[in-house]
C-alpha positions as CSV (number, residue, x, y, z in Angstrom):
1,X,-35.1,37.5,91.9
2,X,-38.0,34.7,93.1
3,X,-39.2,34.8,89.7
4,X,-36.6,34.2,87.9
5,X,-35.2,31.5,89.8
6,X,-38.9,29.8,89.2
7,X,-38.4,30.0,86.0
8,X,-34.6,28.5,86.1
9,X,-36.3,25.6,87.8
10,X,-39.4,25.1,85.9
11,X,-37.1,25.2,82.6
12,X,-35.1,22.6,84.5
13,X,-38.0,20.2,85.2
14,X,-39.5,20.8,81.7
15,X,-35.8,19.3,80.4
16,X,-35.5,17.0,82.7
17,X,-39.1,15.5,81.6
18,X,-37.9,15.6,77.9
19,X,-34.4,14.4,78.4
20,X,-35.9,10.5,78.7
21,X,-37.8,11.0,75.3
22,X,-34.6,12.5,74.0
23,X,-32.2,9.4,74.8
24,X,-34.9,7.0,73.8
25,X,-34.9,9.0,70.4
26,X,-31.4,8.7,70.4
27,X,-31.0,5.1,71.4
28,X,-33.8,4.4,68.5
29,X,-31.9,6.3,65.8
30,X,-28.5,4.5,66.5
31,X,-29.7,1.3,66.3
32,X,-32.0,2.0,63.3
33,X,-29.1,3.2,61.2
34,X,-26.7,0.0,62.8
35,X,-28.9,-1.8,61.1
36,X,-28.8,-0.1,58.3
37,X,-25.6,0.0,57.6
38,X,-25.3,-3.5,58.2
39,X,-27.7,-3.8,55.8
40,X,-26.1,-2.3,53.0
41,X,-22.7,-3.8,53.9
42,X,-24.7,-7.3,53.9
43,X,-26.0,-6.4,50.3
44,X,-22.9,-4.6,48.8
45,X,-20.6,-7.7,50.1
46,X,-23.4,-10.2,48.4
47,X,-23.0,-8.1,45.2
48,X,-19.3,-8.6,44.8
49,X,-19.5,-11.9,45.4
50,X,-22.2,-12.2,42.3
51,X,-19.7,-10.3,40.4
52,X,-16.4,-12.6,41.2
53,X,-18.4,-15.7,40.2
């Protein structure tokens, strides 16, 4: 019973250390692909402007 609720708790610290890395990940990727996509809205929106001129 000891043992397994070490390893219940180890598991638990081992995600708890890898949970920051995780939302930083996450954080990274969202704003990566924001800016992405506001990007490629910035460049379609330019292109149909060349083409109504």
């Amino acid at each position: 019973m000891m043992d397994f609720f070490n390893d219940v708790l180890f598991d638990l610290i081992m995600f708890a250390k890898s949970l920051p890395a995780f939302l930083i990940t996450i954080i990274v990727l969202y704003f990566v692909i924001k800016s992405a996509v506001k990007k490629g809205l910035q460049e379609y929106h330019d292109s149909l402007e060349k083409k109504n001129d």
